[in-house]
N, C-alpha and C positions, 0 to 999 in steps of 0.2 A: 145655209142652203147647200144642195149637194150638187158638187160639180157633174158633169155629162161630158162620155164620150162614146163617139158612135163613130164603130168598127167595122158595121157591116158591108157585107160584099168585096172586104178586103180577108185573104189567104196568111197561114201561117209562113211567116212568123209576126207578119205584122201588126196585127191586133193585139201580141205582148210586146211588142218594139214601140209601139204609138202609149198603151197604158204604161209602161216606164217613164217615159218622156212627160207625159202629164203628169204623176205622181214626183214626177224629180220635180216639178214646176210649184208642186205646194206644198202650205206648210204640215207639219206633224198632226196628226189627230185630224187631218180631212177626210172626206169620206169622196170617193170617185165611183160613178154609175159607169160600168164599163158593158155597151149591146155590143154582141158578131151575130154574125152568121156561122161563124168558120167552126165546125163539129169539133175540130183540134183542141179546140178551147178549152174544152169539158175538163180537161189534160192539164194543157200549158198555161192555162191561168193557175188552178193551186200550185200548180207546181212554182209559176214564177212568185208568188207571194210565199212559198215558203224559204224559198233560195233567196229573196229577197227582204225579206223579214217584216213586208208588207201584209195587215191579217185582212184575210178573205172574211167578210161577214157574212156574207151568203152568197148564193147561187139558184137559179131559178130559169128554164124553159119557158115562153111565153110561142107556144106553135114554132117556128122554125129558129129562131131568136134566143141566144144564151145573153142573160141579165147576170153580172157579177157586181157587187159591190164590195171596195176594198178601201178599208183604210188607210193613210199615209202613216206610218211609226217613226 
């Protein structure tokens, strides 16, 4: 099952400070559903999975709402 976390209505930087911290939390090869609100994201999410060697599987706008899911490596 894929873990869930939900960012919205929180600003940068937090929505990649909060997805760190749950992906420190599991083990290798999980997969993490990460929702914001925050437009920054579009940005600072691949950016943190690549500095972090966490792969991004996708990305997705649902109307106001960025969907990211990432892998744990």
């Amino acid at each position: 099952m894929q873990n869930k976390l939900n960012t919205i209505g929180l600003k940068c930087p937090l929505p990649v400070l909060k997805t760190r911290k749950a992906l420190n939390a599991l083990p290798s090869g999980t997969k993490l559903e990460v929702r914001t609100s925050d437009p920054a994201a579009i940005i600072d999410m691949p950016h943190y999975c690549n500095e972090s060697g966490n792969r991004l599987i996708s990305q997705r706008q649902e109307n106001s709402i960025l969907v990211f899911i990432i892998e744990k490596t």
